[in-house]
C-alpha positions as CSV (number, residue, x, y, z in Angstrom):
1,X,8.8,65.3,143.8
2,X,11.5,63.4,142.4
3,X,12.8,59.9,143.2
4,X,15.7,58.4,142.7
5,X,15.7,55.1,140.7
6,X,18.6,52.5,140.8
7,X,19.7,51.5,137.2
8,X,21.2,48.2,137.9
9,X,18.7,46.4,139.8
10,X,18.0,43.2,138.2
11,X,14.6,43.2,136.3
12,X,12.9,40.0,136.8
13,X,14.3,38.3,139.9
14,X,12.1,35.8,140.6
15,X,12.2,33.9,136.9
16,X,14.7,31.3,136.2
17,X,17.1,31.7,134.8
18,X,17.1,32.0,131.3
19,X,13.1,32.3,130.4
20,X,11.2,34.3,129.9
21,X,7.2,34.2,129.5
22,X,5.4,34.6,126.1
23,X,2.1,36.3,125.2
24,X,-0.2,34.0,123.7
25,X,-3.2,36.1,123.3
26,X,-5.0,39.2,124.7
27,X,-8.7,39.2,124.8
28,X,-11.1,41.6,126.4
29,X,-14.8,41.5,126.3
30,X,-17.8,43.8,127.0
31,X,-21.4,43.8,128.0
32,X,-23.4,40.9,127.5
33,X,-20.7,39.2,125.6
34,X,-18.9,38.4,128.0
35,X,-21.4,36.8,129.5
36,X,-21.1,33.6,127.7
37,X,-20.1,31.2,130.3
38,X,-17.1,28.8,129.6
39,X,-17.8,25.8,131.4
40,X,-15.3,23.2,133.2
41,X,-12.2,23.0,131.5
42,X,-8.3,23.4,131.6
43,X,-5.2,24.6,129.7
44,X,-2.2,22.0,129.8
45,X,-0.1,24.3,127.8
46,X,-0.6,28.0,129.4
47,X,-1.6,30.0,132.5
48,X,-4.5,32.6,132.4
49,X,-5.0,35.8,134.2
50,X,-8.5,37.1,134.1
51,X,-9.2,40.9,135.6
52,X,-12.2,41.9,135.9
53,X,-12.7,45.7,134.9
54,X,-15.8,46.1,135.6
55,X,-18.8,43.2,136.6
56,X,-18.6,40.4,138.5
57,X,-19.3,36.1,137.9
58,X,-19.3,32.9,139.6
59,X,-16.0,31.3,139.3
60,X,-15.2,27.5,140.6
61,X,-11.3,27.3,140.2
62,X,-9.4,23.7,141.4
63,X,-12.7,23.1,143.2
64,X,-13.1,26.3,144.9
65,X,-15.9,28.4,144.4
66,X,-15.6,32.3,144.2
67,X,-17.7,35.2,143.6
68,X,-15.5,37.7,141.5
69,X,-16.2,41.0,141.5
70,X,-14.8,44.8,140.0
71,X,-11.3,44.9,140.7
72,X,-10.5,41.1,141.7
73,X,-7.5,39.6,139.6
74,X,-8.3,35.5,138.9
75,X,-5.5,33.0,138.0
76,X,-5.6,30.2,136.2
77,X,-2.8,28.1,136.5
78,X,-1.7,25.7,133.6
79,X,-3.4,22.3,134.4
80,X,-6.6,23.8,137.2
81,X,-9.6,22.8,136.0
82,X,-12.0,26.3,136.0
83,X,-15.4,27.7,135.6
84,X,-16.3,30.7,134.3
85,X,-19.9,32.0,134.8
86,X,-19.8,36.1,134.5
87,X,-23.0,37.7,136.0
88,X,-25.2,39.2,132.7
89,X,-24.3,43.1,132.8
90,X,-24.4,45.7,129.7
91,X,-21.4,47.5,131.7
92,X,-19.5,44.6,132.3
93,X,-15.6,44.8,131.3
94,X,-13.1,41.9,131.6
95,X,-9.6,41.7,130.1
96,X,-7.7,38.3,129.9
97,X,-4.2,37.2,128.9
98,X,-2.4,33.9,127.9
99,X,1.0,33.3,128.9
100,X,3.4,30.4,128.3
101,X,7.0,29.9,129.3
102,X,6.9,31.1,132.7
103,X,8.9,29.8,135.1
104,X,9.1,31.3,138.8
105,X,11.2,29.7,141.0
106,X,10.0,27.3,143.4
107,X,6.5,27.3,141.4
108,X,5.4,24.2,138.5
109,X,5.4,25.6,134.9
110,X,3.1,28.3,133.5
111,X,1.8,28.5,137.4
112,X,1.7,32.5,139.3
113,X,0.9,31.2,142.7
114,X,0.5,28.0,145.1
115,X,-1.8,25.8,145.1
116,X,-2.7,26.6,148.4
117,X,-3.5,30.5,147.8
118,X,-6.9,32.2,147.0
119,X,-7.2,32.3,143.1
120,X,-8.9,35.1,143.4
121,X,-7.4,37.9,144.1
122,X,-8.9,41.8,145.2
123,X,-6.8,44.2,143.3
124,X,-7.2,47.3,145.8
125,X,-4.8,50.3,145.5
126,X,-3.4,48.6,142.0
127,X,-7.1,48.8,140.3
128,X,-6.4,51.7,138.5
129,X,-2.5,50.1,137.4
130,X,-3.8,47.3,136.1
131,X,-6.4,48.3,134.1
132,X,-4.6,50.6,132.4
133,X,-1.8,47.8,132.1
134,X,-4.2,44.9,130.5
135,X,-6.2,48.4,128.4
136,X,-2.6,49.6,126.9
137,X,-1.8,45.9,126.3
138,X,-5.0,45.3,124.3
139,X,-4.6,48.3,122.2
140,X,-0.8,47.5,121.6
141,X,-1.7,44.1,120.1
142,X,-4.8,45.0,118.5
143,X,-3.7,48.0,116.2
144,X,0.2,46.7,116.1
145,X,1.5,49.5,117.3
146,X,4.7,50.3,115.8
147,X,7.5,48.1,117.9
148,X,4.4,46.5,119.5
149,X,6.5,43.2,120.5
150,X,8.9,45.3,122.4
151,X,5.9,46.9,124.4
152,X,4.1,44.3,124.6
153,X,6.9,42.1,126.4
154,X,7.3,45.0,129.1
155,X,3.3,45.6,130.0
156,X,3.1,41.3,130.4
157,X,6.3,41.0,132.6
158,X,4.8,44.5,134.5
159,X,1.3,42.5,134.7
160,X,2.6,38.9,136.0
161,X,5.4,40.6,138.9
162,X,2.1,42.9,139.7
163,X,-0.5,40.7,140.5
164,X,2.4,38.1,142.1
165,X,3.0,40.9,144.7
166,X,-0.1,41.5,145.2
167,X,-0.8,38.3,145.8
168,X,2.1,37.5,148.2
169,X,0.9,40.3,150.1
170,X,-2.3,39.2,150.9
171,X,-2.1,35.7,152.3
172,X,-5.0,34.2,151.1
173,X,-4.2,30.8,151.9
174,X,-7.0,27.6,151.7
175,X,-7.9,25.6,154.7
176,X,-6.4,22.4,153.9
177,X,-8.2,20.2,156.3
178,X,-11.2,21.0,154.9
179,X,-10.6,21.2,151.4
180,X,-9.2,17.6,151.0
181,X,-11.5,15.6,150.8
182,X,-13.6,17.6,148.6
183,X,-10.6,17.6,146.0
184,X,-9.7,13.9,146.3
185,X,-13.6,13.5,145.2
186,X,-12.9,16.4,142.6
187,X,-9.8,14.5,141.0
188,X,-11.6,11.7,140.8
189,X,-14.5,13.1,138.8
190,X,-12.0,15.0,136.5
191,X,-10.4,11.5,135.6
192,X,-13.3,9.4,134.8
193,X,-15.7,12.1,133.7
194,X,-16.0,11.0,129.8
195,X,-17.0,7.4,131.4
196,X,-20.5,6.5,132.8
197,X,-19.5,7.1,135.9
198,X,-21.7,6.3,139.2
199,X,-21.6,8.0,142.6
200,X,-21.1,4.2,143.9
201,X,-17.5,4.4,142.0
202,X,-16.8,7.1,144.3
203,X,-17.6,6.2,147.4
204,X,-16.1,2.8,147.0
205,X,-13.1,4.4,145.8
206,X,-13.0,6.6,149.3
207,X,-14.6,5.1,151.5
208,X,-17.7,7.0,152.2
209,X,-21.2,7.1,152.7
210,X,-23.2,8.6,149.4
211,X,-25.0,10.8,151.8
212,X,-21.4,12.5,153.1
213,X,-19.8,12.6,149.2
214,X,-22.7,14.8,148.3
215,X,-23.0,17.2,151.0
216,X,-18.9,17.4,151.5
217,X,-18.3,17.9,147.5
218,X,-21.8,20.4,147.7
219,X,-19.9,22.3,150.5
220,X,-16.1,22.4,148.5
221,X,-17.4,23.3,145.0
222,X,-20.8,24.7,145.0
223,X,-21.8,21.9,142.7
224,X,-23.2,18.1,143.2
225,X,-21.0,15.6,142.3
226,X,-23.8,15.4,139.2
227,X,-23.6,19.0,138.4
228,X,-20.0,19.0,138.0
229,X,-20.1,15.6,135.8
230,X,-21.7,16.8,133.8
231,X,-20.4,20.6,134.0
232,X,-16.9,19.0,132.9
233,X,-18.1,16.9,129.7
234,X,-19.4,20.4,128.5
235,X,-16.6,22.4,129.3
236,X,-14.4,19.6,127.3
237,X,-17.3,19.9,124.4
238,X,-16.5,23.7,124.6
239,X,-13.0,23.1,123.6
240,X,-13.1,20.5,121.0
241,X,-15.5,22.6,119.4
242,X,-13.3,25.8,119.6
243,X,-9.6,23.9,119.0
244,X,-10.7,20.8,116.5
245,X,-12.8,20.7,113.3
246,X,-14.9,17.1,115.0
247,X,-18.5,17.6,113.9
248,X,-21.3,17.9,117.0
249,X,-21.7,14.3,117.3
250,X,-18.1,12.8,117.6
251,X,-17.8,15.3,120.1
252,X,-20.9,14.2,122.2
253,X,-19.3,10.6,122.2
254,X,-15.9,11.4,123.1
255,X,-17.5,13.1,126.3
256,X,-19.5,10.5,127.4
257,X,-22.9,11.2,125.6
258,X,-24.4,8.1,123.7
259,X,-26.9,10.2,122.6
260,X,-26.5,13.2,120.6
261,X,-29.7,14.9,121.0
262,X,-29.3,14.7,125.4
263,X,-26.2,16.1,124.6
264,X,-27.4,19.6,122.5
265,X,-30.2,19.2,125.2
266,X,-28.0,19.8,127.9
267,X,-25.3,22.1,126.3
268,X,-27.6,24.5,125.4
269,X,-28.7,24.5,129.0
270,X,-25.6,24.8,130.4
271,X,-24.4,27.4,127.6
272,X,-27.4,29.0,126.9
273,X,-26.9,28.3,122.5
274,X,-26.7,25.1,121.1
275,X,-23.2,23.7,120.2
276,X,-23.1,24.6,116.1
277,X,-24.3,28.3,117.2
278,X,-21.6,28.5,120.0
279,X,-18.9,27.9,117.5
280,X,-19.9,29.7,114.7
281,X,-20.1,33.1,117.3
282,X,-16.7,32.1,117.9
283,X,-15.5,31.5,114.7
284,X,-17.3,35.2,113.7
285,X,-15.2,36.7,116.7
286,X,-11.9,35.3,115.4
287,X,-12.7,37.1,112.0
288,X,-13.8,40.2,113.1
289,X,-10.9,40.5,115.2
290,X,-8.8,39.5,111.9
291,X,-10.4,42.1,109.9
292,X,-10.3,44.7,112.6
């Protein structure tokens, strides 16, 4: 069946004017790999869209917590503190992409939806689109296809007005009664984190009774207020090791560990490797990819 397609429809209408977003990186990972889990952080200079193939994880995203499964679509905005625990699977498939310079309109910088829609999104009927959008992307990038920037601009803008529909249609939106006074307890913790912070700090600051700041933050993120301390000083370990040459121990000061044997104690609890191992895996990652 043929259908007719109108020529002068204009291409991206809901960018400004003017920009246009930027690939930064494409990564997809398989089987246990990806099972690495990449603890509290953020991105101050891109968004992230994560879809998950095949598997499924535990994802907290601004204080929310989500089980992800096969088929769901995550954002992270530029700025939104995230969590990424993927469930141990040998046919587990996820595809992610880094993207600067987008600007919708009525929406911050490097941000795909509102802050008071679902992060997580359930791809349905566009499973099959996507994952051969994010696939053809991967292979574009990875083997430089000849004209590869050209092609590679088209599948990103295809991916990002994709899962924005989608996610328009579904109107996921949060409670916002109840989720705000479990993020006025989360902002707190993500600005005084690296200090020795007490759970006395925050109820003072509030207003609340230490029984009701655990069991409200408990119910928002999934996490105690302790468990999320200390979840963020090892996300931000994560990326200093992965974005600065700072050896292990300069590190464990600037996120508010005096000592530096608690702190290999508890990243390799949280991460599963001990800090030198996790960056040399990544650092053997970046040159197989280079050789490859």
């Amino acid at each position: 069946m043929l259908h007719h397609c109108q020529d002068d429809v204009v291409l991206y209408p809901e960018y400004s004017r003017g920009t246009a977003p930027k690939l930064l990186f494409v990564c997809r990972t398989e089987g246990e790999e990806s099972a690495i889990p990449r603890v509290m952080h953020k991105h101050d200079d891109r968004l992230e869209i994560m879809f998950i193939a095949q598997g499924s994880g535990q994802y907290l995203i601004d204080g929310r917590q989500y089980l992800a499964q096969e088929g769901d679509i995550l954002v992270f905005n530029q700025g939104v503190v995230h969590d990424e625990r993927p469930h141990v699977s040998s046919d587990s498939l996820i595809y992610s992409c880094g993207v600067n310079a987008l600007q919708l309109e009525d929406l911050r910088e490097n941000h795909l939806i509102s802050r008071d829609k679902s992060a997580v999104i359930a791809s349905g009927d566009y499973y099959t689109a996507l994952r051969g959008l994010f696939d053809t992307l991967c292979s574009q990038v990875f083997d430089k296809e000849r004209h590869h920037g050209a092609v590679t601009h088209h599948l990103l803008n295809a991916i990002i007005i994709l899962c924005r529909n989608i996610s328009l249609a579904r109107h996921d939106e949060l409670n916002k009664t109840e989720t705000s006074l479990g993020m006025s307890i989360k902002e707190f913790i993500d600005e005084h984190y690296k200090e020795p912070i007490k759970l006395e700090s925050i109820t003072n600051e509030l207003g609340i009774t230490q029984f009701y700041l655990i069991h409200v933050f408990k119910r928002f993120s999934g996490y105690s207020p302790k468990q999320y301390i200390i979840r963020r000083r090892v996300g931000e370990a994560q990326s200093l090791l992965l974005n600065t040459s700072m050896d292990v121990t300069t590190i464990a000061g600037m996120v508010g560990y005096e000592s530096v044997n608690n702190f290999h104690r508890v990243f390799k609890m949280i991460v599963g490797i001990p800090p030198t191992q996790y960056k040399n895996r990544w650092m053997e990652g970046i040159r197989s990819t280079a050789l490859n």
